[in-house]
C-alpha positions as CSV (number, residue, x, y, z in Angstrom):
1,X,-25.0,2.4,3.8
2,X,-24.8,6.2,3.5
3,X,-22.2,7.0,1.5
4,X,-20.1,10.0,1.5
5,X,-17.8,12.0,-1.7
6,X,-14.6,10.8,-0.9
7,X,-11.0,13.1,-2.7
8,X,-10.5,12.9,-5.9
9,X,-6.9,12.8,-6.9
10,X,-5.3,14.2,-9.4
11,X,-2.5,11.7,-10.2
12,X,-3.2,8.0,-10.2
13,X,-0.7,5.0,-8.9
14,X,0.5,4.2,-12.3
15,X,4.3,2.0,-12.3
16,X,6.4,4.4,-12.6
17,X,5.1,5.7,-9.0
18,X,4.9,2.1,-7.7
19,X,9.1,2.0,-8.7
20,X,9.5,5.4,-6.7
21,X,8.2,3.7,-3.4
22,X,9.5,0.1,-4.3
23,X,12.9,1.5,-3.2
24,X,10.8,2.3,0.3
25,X,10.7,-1.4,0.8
26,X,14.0,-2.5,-0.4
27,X,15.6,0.0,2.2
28,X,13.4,-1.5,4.7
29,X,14.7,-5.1,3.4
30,X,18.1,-3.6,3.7
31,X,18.1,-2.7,7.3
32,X,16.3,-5.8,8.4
33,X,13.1,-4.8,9.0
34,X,11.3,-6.9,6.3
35,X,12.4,-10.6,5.0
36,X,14.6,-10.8,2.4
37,X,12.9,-11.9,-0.8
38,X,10.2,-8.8,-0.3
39,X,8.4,-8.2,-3.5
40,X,8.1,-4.0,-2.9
41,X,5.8,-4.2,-6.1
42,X,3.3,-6.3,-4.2
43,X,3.8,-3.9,-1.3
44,X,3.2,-1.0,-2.8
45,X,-0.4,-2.2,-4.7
46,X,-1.1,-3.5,-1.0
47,X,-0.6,-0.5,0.9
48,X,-2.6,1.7,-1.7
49,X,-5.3,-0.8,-2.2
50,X,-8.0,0.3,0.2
51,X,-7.2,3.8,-0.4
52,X,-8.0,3.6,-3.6
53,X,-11.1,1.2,-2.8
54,X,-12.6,4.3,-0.7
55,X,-11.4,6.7,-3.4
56,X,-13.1,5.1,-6.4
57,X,-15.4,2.3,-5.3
58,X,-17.3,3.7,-2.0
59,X,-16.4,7.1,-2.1
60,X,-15.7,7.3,1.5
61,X,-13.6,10.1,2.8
62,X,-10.2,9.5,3.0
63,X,-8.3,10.7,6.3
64,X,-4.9,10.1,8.0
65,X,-6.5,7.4,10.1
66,X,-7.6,5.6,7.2
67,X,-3.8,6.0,5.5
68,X,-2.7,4.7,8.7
69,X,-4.6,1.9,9.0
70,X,-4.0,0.7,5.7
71,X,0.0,1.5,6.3
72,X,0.0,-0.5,9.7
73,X,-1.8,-3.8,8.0
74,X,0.7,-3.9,5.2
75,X,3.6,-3.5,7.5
76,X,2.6,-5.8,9.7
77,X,1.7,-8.8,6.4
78,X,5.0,-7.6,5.1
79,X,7.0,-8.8,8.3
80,X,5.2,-11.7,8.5
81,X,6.2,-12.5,4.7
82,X,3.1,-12.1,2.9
83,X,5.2,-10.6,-0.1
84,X,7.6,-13.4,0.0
85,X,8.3,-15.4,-2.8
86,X,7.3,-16.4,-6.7
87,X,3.7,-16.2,-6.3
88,X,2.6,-12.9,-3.6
């Protein structure tokens, strides 16, 4: 596998930044769009995780179609109530 230098970023996903977007998904719970009981947390770490996989693990570069991607999966886990309940 050839692997390419992926960004480096200078400010990490730390908890205070996972609160900022939390709201994000309890807006989205709000106007329907994701099941009640959403855990935004859970969101949040799911939607970043293979961003930060490329960034740190395989160094890939990371584009808007990889954002996207990863974006579109969680959305679409997050209607289907993957972040649902006690133990998401």
């Amino acid at each position: 596998m050839r692997r390419r230098r992926g960004r480096r970023s200078s400010s990490v996903l730390c908890p205070s930044h996972i609160h900022e977007w939390e709201e994000c998904v309890d807006l989205a719970i709000a106007r329907g769009e994701l099941p009640p009981g959403t855990d935004g947390e859970e969101v949040i770490r799911a939607v970043s995780a293979p961003i930060y996989y490329r960034l740190l693990v395989t160094r890939e570069v990371i584009d808007a179609a990889v954002a996207e991607r990863a974006a579109l999966r969680t959305l679409a886990a997050a209607r289907a109530g993957a972040f649902v309940g006690p133990n998401t």
